[in-house]
C-alpha positions as CSV (number, residue, x, y, z in Angstrom):
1,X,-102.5,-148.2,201.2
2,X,-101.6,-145.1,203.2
3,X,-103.9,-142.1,202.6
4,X,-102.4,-138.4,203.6
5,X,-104.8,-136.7,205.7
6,X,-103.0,-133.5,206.7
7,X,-99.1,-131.7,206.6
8,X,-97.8,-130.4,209.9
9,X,-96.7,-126.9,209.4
10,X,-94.9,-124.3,211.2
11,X,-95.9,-124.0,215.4
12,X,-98.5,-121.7,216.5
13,X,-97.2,-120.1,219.4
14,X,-95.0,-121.5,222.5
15,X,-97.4,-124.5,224.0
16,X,-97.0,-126.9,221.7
17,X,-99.8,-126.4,218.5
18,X,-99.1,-126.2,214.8
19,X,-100.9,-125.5,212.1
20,X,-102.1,-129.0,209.8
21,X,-102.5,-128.4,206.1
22,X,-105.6,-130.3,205.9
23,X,-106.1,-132.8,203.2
24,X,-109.0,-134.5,204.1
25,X,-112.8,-133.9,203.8
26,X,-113.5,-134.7,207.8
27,X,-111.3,-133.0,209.7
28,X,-113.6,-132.6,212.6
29,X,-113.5,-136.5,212.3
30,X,-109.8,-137.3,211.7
31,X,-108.6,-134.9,214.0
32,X,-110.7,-135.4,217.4
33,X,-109.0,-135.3,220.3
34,X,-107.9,-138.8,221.2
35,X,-107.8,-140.4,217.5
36,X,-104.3,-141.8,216.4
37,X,-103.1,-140.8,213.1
38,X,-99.8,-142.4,212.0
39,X,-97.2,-140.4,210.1
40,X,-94.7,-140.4,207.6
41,X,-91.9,-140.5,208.5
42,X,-93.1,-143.5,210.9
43,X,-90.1,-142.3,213.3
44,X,-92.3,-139.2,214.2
45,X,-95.5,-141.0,215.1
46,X,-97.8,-142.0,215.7
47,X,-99.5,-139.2,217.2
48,X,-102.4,-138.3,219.3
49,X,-104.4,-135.4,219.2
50,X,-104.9,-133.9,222.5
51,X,-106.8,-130.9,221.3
52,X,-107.6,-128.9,218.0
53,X,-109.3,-125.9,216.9
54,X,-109.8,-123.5,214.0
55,X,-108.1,-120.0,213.9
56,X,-108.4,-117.6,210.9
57,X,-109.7,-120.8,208.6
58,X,-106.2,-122.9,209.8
59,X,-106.6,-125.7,211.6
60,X,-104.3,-125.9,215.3
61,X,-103.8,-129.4,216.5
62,X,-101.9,-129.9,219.5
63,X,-100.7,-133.6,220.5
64,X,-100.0,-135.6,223.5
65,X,-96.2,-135.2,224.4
66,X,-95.9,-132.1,222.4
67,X,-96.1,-129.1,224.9
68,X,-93.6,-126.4,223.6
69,X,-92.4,-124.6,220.7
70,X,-89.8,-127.0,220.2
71,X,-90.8,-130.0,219.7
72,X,-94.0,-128.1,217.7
73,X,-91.2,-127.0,215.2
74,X,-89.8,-130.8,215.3
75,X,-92.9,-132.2,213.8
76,X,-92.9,-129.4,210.8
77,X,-93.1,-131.1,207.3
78,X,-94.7,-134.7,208.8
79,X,-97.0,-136.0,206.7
80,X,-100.5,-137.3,208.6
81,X,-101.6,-140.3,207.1
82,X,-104.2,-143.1,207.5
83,X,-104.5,-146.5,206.5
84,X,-107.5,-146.5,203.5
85,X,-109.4,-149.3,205.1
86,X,-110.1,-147.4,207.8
87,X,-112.4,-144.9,205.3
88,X,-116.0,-146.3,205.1
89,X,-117.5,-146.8,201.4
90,X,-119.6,-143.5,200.3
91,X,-123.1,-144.6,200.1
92,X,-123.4,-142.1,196.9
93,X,-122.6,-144.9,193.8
94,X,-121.4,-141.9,191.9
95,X,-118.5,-140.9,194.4
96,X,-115.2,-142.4,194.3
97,X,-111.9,-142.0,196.6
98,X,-108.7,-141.2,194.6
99,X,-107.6,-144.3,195.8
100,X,-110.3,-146.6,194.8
101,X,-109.8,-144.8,190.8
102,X,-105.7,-145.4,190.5
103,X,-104.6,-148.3,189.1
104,X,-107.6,-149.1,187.4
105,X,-107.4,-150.0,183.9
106,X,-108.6,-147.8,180.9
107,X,-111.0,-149.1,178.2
108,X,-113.0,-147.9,175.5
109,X,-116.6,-148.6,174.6
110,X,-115.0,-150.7,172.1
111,X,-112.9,-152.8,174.4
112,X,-109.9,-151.3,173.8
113,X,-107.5,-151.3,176.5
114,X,-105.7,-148.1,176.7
115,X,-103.8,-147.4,179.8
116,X,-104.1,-146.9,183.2
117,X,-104.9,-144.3,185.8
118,X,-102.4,-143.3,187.4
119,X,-103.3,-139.9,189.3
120,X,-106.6,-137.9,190.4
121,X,-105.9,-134.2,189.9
122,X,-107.9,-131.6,191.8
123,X,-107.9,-128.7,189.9
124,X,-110.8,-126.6,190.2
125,X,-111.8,-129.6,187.8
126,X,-111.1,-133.3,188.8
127,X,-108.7,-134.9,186.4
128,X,-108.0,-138.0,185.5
129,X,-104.3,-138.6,184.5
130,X,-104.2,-141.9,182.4
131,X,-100.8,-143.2,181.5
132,X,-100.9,-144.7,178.2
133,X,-99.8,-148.6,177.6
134,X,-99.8,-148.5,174.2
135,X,-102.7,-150.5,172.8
136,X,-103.4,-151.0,169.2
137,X,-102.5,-147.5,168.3
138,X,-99.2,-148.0,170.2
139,X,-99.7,-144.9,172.0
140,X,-97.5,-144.5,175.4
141,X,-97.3,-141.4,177.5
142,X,-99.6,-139.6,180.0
143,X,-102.7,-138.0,179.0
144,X,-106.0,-135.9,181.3
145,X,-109.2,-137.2,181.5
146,X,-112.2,-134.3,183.1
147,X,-113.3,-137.0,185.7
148,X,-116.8,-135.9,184.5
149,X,-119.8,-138.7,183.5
150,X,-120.3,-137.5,180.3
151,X,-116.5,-138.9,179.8
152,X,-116.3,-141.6,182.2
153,X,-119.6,-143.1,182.2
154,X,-119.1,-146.8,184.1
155,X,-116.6,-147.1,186.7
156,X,-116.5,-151.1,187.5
157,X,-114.6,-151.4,190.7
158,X,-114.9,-155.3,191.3
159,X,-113.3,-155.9,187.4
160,X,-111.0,-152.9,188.1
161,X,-111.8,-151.3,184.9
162,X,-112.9,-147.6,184.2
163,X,-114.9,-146.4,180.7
164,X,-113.9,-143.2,178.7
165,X,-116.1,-142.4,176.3
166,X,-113.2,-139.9,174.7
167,X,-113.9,-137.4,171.7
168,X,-111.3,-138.0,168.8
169,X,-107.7,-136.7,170.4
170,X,-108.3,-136.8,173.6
171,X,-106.6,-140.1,174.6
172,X,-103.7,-139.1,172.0
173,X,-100.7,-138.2,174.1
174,X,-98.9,-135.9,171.4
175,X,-101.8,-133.6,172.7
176,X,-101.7,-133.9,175.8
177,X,-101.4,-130.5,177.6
């Protein structure tokens, strides 16, 4: 599975550097010079960082090949991306990649099957967004989920199966926000 790591934005003056939308919580990591990230489109990659640097809070990356303004602006809207088995497990049992959470399936402390997840939301507050399979109340349709344990107490990643401990309503989509 592909993980995005970073945007490439507009160019940042006339050698070759553009600003990266960073999407990632190492950039000093992912965006060393000399590491390889692939892109998406594949047509524009993969590239190499030949040099990066911060500026006002924005991160510049320049890459090998790309030395003027030009081929900067060519590269605008390329999505950075890496493959997820390249990302090491957290040693933190509480801490989960987006990836790891989506498409796990949604039970009850009752056993109740009840969806899916389907998205992680970063809003100020991490959501889950569970898409409803129906289940025994025959519920379908998309509901949030505060990723928070209180909610979600047991996250089993080797079944592939995630615990909400929901108040009454929550998992009920006509209320969904």
């Amino acid at each position: 599975m592909q993980l995005v790591v970073g945007r490439i934005g507009r160019p940042h003056g006339l050698r070759g550097e553009v600003t990266v939308e960073v999407r990632t919580d190492d950039p000093e990591r992912r965006f060393a010079a000399g590491e390889t990230i692939a892109t998406d489109p594949a047509s524009a990659g993969p590239l190499v960082v030949a040099s990066r640097r911060w500026h006002s809070g924005i991160l510049l990356v320049r890459f090998e090949g790309v030395d003027d303004r030009d081929r900067a602006e060519g590269l605008r809207g390329t999505t950075l991306v890496i493959d997820s088995a390249d990302i090491p497990p957290s040693d933190d049992p509480d801490e989960f990649y987006d990836h790891q959470l989506i498409g796990l399936t949604v039970i009850t402390p009752g056993g109740e099957r009840v969806g899916e997840v389907s998205d992680v939301l970063h809003h100020g507050q991490d959501l889950l967004v569970i898409r409803r399979s129906g289940g025994a109340a025959g519920k379908t349709g998309e509901v949030y989920v505060p990723f928070v344990k209180a909610l979600v107490p047991e996250i089993d990643l080797e079944n592939g199966t995630l615990l909400v401990d929901a108040p009454a309503g929550l998992l009920d989509p006509d209320q969904a926000v």
